[in-house]
C-alpha positions in Angstrom: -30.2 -55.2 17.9 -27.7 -54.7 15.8 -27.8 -50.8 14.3 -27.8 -49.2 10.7 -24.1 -46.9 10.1 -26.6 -43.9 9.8 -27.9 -44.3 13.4 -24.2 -45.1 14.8 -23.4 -42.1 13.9 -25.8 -40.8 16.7 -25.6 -42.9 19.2 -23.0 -45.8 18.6 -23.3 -49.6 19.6 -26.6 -47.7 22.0 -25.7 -50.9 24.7 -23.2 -48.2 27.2 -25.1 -46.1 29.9 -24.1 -42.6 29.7 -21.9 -41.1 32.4 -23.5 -38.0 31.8 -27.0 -37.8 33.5 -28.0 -34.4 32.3 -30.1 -35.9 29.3 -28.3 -33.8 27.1 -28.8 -34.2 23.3 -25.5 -33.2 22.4 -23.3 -34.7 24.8 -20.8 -32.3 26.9 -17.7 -30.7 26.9 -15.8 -31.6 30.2 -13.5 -29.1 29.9 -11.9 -30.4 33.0 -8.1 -31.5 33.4 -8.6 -33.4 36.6 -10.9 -35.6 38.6 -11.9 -35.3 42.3 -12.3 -39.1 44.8 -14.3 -39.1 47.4 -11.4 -41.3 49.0 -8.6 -43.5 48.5 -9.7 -46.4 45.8 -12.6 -44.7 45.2 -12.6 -43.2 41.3 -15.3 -42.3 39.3 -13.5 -44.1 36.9 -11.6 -40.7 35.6 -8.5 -39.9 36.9 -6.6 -37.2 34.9 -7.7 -36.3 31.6 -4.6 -37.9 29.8 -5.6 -40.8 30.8 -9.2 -40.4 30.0 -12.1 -38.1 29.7 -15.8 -38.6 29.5 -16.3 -36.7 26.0 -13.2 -38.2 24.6 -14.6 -41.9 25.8 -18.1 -41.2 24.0 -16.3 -40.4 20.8 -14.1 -43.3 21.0 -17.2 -45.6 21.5 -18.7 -44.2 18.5 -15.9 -44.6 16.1 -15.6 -48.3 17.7 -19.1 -49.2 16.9 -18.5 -47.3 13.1 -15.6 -49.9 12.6 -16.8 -53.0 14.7 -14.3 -52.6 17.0 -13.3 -53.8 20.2 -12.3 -50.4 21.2 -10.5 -46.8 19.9 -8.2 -44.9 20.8 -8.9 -40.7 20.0 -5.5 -39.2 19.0 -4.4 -35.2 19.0 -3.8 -35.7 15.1 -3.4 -38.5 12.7 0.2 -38.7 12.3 -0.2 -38.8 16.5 -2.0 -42.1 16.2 0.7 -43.3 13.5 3.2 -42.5 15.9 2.0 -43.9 19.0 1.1 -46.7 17.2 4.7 -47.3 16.4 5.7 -47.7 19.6 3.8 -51.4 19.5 7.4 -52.3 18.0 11.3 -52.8 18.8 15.0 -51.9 17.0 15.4 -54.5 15.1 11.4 -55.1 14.3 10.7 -55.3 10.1 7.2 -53.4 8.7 6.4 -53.7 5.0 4.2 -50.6 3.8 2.7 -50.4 0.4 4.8 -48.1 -1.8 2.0 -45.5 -2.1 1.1 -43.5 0.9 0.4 -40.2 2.7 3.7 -38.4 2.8 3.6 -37.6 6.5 3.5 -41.4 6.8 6.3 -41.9 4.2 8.1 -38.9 6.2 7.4 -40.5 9.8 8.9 -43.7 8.6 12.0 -42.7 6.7 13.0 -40.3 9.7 11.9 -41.2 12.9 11.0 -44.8 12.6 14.3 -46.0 10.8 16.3 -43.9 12.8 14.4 -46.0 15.9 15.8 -49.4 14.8 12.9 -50.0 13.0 13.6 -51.9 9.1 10.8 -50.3 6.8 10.2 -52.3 3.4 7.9 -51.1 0.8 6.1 -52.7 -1.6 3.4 -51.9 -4.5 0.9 -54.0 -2.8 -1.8 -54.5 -5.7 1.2 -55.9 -8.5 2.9 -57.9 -5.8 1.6 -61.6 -6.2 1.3 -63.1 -2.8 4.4 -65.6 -3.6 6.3 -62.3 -4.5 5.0 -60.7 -1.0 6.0 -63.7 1.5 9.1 -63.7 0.3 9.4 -60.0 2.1 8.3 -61.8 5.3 11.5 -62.8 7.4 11.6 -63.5 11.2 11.6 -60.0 12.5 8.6 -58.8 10.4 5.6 -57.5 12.4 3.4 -56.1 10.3 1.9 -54.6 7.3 0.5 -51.1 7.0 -1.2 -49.9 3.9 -4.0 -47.3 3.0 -6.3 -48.2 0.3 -7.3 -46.6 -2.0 -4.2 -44.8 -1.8 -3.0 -41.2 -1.3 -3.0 -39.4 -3.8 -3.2 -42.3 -6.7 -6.3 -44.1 -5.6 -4.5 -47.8 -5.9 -6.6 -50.5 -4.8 -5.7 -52.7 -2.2 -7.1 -56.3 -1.6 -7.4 -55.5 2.5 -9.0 -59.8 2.3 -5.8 -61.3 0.6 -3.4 -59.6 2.8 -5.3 -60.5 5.5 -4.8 -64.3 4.6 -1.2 -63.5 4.6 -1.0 -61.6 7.5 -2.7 -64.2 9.8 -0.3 -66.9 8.1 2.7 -65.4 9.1 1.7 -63.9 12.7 1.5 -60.9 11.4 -0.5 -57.5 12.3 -2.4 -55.7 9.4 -3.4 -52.0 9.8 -5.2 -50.3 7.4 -5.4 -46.6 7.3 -9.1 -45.9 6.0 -9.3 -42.4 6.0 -10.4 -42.1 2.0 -13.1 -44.4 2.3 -14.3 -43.6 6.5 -15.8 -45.8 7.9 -18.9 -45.1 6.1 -18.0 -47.1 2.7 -15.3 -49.3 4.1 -14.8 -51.2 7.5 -10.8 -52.9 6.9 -11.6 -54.9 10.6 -14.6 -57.0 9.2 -12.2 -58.1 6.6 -9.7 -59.2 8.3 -7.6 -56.3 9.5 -6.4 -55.6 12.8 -6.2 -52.2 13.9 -7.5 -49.2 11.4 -6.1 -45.9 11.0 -8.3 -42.8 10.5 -6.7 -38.8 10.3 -10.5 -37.8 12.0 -9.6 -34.4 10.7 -11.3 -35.9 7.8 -14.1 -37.0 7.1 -15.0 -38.1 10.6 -14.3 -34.3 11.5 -15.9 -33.1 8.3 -16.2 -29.6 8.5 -12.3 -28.7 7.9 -12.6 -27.2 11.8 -9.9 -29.4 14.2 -7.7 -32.1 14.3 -7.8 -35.7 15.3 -6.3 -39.0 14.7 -7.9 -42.8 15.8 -6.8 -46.0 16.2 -9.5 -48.7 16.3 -8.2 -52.5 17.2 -9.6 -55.3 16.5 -8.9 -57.2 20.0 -9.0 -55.9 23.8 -5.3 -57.0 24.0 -4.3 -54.4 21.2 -6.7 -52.1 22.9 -4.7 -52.8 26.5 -0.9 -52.4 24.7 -2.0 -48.8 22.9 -4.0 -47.9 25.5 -1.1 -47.9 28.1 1.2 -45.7 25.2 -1.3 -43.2 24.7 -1.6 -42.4 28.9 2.3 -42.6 28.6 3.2 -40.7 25.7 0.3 -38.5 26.5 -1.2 -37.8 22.6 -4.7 -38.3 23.1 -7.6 -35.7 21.9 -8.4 -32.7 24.2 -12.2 -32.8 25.4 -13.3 -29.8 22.7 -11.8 -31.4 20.4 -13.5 -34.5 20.5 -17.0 -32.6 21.0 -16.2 -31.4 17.4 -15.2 -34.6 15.7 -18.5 -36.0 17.7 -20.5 -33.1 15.7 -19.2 -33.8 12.4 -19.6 -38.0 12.8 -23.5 -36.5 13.2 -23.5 -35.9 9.7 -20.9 -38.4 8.3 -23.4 -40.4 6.6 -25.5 -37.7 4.6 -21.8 -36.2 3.6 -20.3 -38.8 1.9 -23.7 -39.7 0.2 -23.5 -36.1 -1.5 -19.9 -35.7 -1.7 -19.6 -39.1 -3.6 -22.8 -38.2 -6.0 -20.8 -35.0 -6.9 -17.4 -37.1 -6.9 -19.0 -38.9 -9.8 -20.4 -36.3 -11.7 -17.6 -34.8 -11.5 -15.2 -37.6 -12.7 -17.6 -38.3 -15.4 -17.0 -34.8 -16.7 -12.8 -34.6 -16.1 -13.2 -37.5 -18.6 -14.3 -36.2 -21.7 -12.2 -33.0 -20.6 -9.5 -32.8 -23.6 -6.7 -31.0 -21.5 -7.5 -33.9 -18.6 -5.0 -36.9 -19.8 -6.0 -39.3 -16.7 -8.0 -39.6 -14.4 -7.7 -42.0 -10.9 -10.8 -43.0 -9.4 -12.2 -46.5 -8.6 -15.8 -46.0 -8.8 -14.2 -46.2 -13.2 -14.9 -49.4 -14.5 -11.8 -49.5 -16.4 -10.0 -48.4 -13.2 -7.3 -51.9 -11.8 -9.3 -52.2 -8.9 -12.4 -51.7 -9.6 -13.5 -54.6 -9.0 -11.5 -55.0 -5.2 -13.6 -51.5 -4.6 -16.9 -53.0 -5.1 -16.4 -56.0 -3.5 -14.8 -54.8 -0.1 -16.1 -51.6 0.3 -19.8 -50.1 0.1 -19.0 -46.9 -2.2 -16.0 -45.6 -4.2 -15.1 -42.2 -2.3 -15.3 -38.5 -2.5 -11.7 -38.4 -3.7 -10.5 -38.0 -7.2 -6.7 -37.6 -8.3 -6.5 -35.9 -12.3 -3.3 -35.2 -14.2 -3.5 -32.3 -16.9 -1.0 -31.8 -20.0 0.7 -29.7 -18.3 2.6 -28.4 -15.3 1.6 -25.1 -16.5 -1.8 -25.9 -16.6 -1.7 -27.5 -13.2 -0.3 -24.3 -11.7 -3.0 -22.4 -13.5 -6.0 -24.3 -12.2 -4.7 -23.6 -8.4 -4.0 -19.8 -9.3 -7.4 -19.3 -10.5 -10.1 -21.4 -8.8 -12.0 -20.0 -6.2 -14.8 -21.6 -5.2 -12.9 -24.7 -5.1 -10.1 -23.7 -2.8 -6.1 -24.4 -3.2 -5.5 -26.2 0.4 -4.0 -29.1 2.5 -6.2 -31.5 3.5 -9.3 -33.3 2.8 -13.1 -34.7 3.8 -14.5 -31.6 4.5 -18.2 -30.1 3.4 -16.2 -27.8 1.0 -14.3 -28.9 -2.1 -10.7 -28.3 -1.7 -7.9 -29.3 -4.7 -4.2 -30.3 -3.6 -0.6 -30.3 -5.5 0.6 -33.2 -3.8 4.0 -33.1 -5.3 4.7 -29.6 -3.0 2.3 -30.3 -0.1 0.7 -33.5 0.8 4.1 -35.4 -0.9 6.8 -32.5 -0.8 9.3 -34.7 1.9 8.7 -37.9 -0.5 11.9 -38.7 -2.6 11.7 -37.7 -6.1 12.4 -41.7 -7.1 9.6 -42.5 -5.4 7.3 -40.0 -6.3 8.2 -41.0 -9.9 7.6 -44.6 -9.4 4.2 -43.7 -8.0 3.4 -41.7 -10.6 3.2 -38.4 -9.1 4.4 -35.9 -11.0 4.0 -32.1 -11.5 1.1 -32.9 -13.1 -1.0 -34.2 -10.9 -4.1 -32.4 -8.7 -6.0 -34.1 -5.9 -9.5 -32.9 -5.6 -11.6 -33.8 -1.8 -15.3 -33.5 -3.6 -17.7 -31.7 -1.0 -20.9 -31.3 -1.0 -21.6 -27.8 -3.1 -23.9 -28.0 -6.2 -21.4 -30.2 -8.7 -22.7 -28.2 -11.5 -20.9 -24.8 -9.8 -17.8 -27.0 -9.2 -18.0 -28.4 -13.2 -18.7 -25.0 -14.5 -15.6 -23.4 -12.4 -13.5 -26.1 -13.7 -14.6 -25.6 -17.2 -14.2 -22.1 -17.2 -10.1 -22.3 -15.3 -9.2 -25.0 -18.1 -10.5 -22.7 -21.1 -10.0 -19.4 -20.1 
């Protein structure tokens, strides 16, 4: 039988036995760097815990079954599974990228993947028309990477009409869908082939470690990044993965709260007089709107605002306290972000501009407090 998300979050796919024969609700930490044979070619199917470990191989076959994957791939950090995934590709090799995304990926590419040999085009994925996008396409291009909605503006990506494209021209198609998680959005079921996730996020959920994913949509994908993460050796330490497995526990009652309060919240930065916009799809007069509700099962715990002001912008961050001035996102508590000097601060200032980031604008990751404390804290920064 096929399972609801909520119950994946407990217990996956349900179809693997255990390695662990304990019985053990909460599956264990093996806190071990090494495996003992009885003899030569005879494994308990762990080697060396670079190469795998049993608590790190019951995440990964959680976050496959939360993405209806063939299999994933636990990372020490997002930007590790970013990197490793670049690796797939040669000098010489051509990737178009939407024009807005997560700094560090923007930082990654401009630095360490064009300085690799590696030709980066980017590209504002929801104005392009699909004539205007295939003429990017040459020989060498591989494939497209996008995040949707997008950090910090909260563009909306058609994940189905790429796909079409992608699949037309040979082409891979990653998604990085750590806004939505798996949760409200699953990019493989609609056409993707491999997805992204920072599982500090919302996987993670409680603003406690770091992790990164990489969930394909084939076995051969699985076998090329498998053999790069035992070789580059970036893969999620055993505690580490006990924690993101916690948090994935819960996934499904977060992002029910934190997208109720999301709302409420959005409903009130709109009738806000010193708010002049405000980004967030679940807004019928928001561009994709539309894209949201028909690929994706909610619209997000994340909200991007710009105020009249740079003044005022640096105000609300010096003077909010329950709502607390951090990097980051997707965890229990609400946190706000300046993303021109944290999450964006390496972007280039053209860009940022064209993106429409400007001193102006906050981020907000909506957790799961009463909304009315969050409201009433707002209210009282803005008029005080």
């Amino acid at each position: 039988m096929e399972y609801g998300i909520s119950t994946k979050c407990l217990y996956g796919n349900g179809l693997e036995e255990s390695v662990d024969r304990s019985g053990a609700i909460s599956f264990p930490i093996y806190q071990t760097a090494t495996f003992a044979h009885k003899g030569v070619g005879e494994s308990t199917g762990y080697d060396y815990s670079r190469l795998q470990n049993p608590t790190r191989e019951h995440l990964e076959k959680i976050v496959a079954a939360l993405e209806y994957g063939a299999d994933a791939l636990a990372f020490s950090s997002g930007m590790a599974a970013i990197t490793a995934l670049m690796e797939l590709f040669c000098p010489g090799d051509h990737i178009i990228t939407d024009c807005d995304l997560y700094g560090g990926s923007i930082r990654l590419f401009d630095n360490i993947s064009k300085k690799n040999g590696i030709f980066i085009s980017s590209v504002d994925c929801t104005r392009c028309s699909p004539e205007e996008f295939e003429k990017l396409v040459g020989e060498n291009t591989k494939a497209i990477f996008i995040e949707t909605p997008t950090n910090p503006m909260m563009n909306v990506i058609d994940i189905k009409k790429l796909a079409q494209i992608a699949k037309k021209h040979g082409l891979l198609l990653i998604v990085d869908n750590t806004f939505m998680s798996p949760y409200f959005q699953n990019p493989l079921k609609l056409g993707a082939d491999i997805v992204v996730h920072s599982g500090t996020k919302y996987l993670g959920g409680h603003n406690d470690t770091i992790a990164g994913f990489l969930v394909t949509s084939t076995q051969e994908l699985s076998e090329k990044l498998r053999f790069i993460i035992k070789t580059v050796g970036s893969g999620l330490a055993p505690f580490d993965s006990w924690l993101i497995l916690r948090g994935i526990k819960t996934l499904a009652l977060r992002m029910e709260r934190s997208e109720k309060n999301a709302e409420k919240l959005v409903s009130w930065l709109c009738q806000e007089e010193k708010v002049t916009r405000v980004c967030y799809p679940g807004l019928s007069g928001h561009p994709g709107h539309e894209v949201c509700k028909e690929q994706a099962r909610g619209f997000g715990c994340m909200v991007t605002f710009e105020v009249e002001s740079k003044e005022l912008a640096h105000k609300v961050l010096k003077n909010v306290r329950l709502i607390r001035f951090a990097e980051s996102l997707g965890g229990v508590e609400t946190l706000i972000t300046y993303p021109i000097t944290q999450t964006h601060a390496d972007v280039p200032k053209d860009v940022l501009a064209a993106n429409g980031i400007t001193d102006r604008i906050l981020r907000l990751s909506v957790g799961i407090e009463e909304v009315e404390d969050l409201i009433e804290e707002l209210e009282k920064v803005f008029h005080e």
